[in-house]
N, C-alpha and C positions, 0 to 999 in steps of 0.2 A: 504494500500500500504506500504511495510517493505524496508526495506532499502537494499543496495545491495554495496557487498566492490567492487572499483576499483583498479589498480595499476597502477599508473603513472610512468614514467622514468624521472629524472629530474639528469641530468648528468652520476653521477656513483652511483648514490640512486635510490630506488625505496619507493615513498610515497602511502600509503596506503587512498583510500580515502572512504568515506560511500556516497551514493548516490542515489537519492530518487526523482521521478518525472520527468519532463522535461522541455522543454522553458529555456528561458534564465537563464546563472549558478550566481547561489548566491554560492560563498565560503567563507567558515566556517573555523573561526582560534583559534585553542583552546589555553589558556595560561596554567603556572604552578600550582600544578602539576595535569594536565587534559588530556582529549583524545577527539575524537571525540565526544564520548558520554555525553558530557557537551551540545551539543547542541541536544542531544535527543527529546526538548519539542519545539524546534522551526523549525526540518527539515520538519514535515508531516504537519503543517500551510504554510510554505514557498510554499511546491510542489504544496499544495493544489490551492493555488494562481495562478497555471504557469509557476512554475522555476522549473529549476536544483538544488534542494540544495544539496549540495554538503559538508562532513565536514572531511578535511584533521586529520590524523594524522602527527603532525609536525615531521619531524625528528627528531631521538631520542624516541621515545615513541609508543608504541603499535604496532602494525603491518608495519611500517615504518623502512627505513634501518638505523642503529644504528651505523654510522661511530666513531672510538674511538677520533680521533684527535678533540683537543677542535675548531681550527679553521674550523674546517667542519660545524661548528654553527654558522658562522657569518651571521651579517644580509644578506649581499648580497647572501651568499649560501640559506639562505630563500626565497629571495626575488625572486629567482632562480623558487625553487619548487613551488609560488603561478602561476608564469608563465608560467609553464611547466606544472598546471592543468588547468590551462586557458585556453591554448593552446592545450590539448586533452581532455578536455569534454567542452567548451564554446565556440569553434572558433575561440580565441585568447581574447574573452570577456569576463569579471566576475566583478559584485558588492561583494563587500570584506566584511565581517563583523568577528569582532575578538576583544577577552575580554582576560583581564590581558596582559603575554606578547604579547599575541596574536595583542593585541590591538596597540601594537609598530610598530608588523610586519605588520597590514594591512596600519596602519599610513603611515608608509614609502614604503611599497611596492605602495602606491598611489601616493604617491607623485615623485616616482623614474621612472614609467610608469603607467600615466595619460590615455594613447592610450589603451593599454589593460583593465583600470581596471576605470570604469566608474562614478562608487560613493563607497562612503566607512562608515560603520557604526562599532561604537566601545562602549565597556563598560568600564569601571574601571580606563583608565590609559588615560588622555586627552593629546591631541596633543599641545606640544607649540612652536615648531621649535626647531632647533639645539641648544642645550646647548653651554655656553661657555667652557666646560673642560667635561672631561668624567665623568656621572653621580658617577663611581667608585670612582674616585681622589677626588668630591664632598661628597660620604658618608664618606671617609676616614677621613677628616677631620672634620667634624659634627659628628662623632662618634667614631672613635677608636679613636683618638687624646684625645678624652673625654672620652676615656678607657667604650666606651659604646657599650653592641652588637648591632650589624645590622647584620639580615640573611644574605644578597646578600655579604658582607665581610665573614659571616663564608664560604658560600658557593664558595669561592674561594681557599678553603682547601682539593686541588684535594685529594680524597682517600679514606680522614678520612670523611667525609661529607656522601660520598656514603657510607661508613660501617655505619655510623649513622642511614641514613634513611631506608638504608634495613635490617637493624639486624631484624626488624619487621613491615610488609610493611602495614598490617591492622593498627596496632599502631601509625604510621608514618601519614598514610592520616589520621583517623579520627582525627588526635590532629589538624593538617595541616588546616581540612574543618572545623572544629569545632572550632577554636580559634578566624577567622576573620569574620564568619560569623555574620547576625545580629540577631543570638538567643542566641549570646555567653554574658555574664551579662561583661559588662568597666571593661578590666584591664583581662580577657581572655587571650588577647596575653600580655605578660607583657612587658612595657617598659623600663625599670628598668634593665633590662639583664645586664652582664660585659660581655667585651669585652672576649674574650677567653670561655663563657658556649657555650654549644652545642645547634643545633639549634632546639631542639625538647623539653630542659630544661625547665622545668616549665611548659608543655604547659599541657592541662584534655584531658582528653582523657573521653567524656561524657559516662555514663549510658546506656541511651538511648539517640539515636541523633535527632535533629530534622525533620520533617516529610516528609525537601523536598527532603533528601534523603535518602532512605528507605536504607533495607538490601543486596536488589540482587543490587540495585545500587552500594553500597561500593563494594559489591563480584566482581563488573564486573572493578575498578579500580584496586584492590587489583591484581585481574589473572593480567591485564594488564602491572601493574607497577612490580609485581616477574616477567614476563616476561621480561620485557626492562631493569630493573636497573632504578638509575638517576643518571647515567655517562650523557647521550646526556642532557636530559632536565636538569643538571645544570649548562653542558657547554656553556649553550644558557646566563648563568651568568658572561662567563667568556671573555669573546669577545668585553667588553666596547672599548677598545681603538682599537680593530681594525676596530667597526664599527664608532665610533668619525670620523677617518681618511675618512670611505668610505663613510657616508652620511656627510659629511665639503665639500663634491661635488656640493650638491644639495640645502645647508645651503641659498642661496638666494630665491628655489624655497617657494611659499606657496600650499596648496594643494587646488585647485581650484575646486574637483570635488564635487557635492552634497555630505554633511557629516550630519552623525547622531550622536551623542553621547549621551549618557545613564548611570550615574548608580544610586548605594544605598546610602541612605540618611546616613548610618552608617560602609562605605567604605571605611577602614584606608586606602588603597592604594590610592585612590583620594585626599584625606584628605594631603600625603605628597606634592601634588603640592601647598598648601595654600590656603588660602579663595579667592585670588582673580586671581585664574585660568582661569578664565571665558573669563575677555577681553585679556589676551593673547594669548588666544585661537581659540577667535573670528578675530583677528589680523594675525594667521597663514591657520585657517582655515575656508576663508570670504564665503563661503556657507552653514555654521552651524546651524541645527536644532538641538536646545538642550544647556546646558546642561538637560538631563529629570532626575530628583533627584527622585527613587521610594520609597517611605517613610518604615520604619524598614527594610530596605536592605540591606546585608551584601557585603560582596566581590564576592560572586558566582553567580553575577545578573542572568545571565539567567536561571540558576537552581533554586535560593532561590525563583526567583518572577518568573516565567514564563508566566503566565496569564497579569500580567502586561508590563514584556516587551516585549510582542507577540502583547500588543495592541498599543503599541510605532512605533514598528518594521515592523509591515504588512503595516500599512495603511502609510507608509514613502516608503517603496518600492511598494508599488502600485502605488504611485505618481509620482514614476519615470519614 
């Protein structure tokens, strides 16, 4: 059974989404820089079960409409489109699951409508409630103050960023997939950067990459990403403070619905919330199955380990 694209209306966008099976919708939320097809290895296990799975392309990226304005990326304009496929392929129902940024967005799109969105399963980036200041104004001083790069600050350098990563878009992801991943040897992504190198500086660009993803897989990001640019998916960087403002709404709420969380044992993204993420986690999110740590895992959980987090993932939503 192959997958089949939809197109959703979610205001004055149209989100592209892949879609596979039937029964109740499981939606799919890809983070940066990714597409639908990250979730390649877990749409035909989901269907197979009885769902809808279903794997949006976010705005901004691949067959989705690519609005120029950076505020067209705020969370609530996402939180918009998870509702608006909810609402034409689910009934107004959907289990959310979504890795890297994705994983913010299903966070909050659960927590912002609990009624539509039933339970919520994430990778890489753990739920702890509302920060006290926008995580931006937070790198800022943890890192440029200290004359130190952080991507998400260069990537606030509307223009030059995007000529950065597409002067050469094979180049750009493989360094991208290969730097965080866990076959890259400590010190891959270097931490050490100055404030002001470019975001791609220092990073290998491997030989040969590792096996979990082959050739046509990079081919089918590379068309996708010369296609789109990453104007949208790095605007989705640039929105801190207007979404501070719009989730300090709901900063009382916790998110109450059955939650899974998941990722790799060697996941510098997980690794910035600190060693002990856990019980504030458990504090915001009192239904938590998980943290599941999958051991040599890098940042691309559900591509590096698929076998493994298929076997997290099915028998958590079956139990629903």
């Amino acid at each position: 059974m192959a997958h089949e694209f939809r197109h959703v209306q979610s205001g004055d966008q149209s989100i592209r989404v892949a879609v596979q099976g039937s029964g109740p919708l499981v939606l799919m939320v890809h983070g940066w820089p990714e597409s639908w097809y990250s979730w390649r290895h877990q749409m035909g296990p989901i269907a197979d079960m009885g769902f809808t799975a279903a794997a949006i392309d976010v705005r901004g990226y691949g067959g989705s409409g690519k609005p120029h304005a950076v505020e067209a990326y705020d969370m609530e304009s996402i939180v918009r489109d998870n509702q608006a496929v909810a609402d034409a392929l689910g009934g107004g129902k959907a289990i959310l699951i979504g890795h890297d940024w994705g994983a913010p967005i299903v966070w909050n799109t659960a927590l912002i409508d609990p009624d539509r969105f039933t339970a919520v399963a994430a990778m890489a980036i753990p739920y702890l409630g509302q920060g006290k200041a926008p995580f931006i104004d937070i790198a800022r001083k943890l890192f440029t103050e200290n004359g130190l790069f952080f991507y998400q600050i260069r990537i606030q350098d509307e223009g030059d960023v995007e000529a950065e990563a597409e002067a050469d878009v094979r180049d750009t992801l493989r360094k991208l997939y290969y730097s965080i991943s866990g076959d890259a040897p400590p010190g891959t992504w270097p931490l050490d950067k100055k404030h002001g190198d470019g975001l791609l500086h220092r990073l290998v660009n491997p030989e040969t990459f590792p096996a979990w993803l082959n050739d046509a897989d990079i081919d089918y990001y590379v068309n996708e990403f010369e296609r789109s640019g990453f104007r949208g998916p790095f605007n989705r960087y640039r929105n801190f403070h207007r979404d501070f403002a719009y989730l300090s709404r709901f900063a009382e709420r916790k998110i109450e619905q059955p939650a899974l969380f998941i990722t790799g044992e060697k996941d510098m993204a997980t690794r910035m919330f600190g060693r002990d993420y856990e019980g504030k986690m458990r504090e915001a999110v009192p239904n938590l199955s998980g943290p599941h740590v999958i051991p040599g895992c890098g940042h691309w959980t559900q591509q590096e380990k698929p076998a493994e987090v298929n076997a997290i993932l099915l028998p958590w939503l079956k139990a629903l």
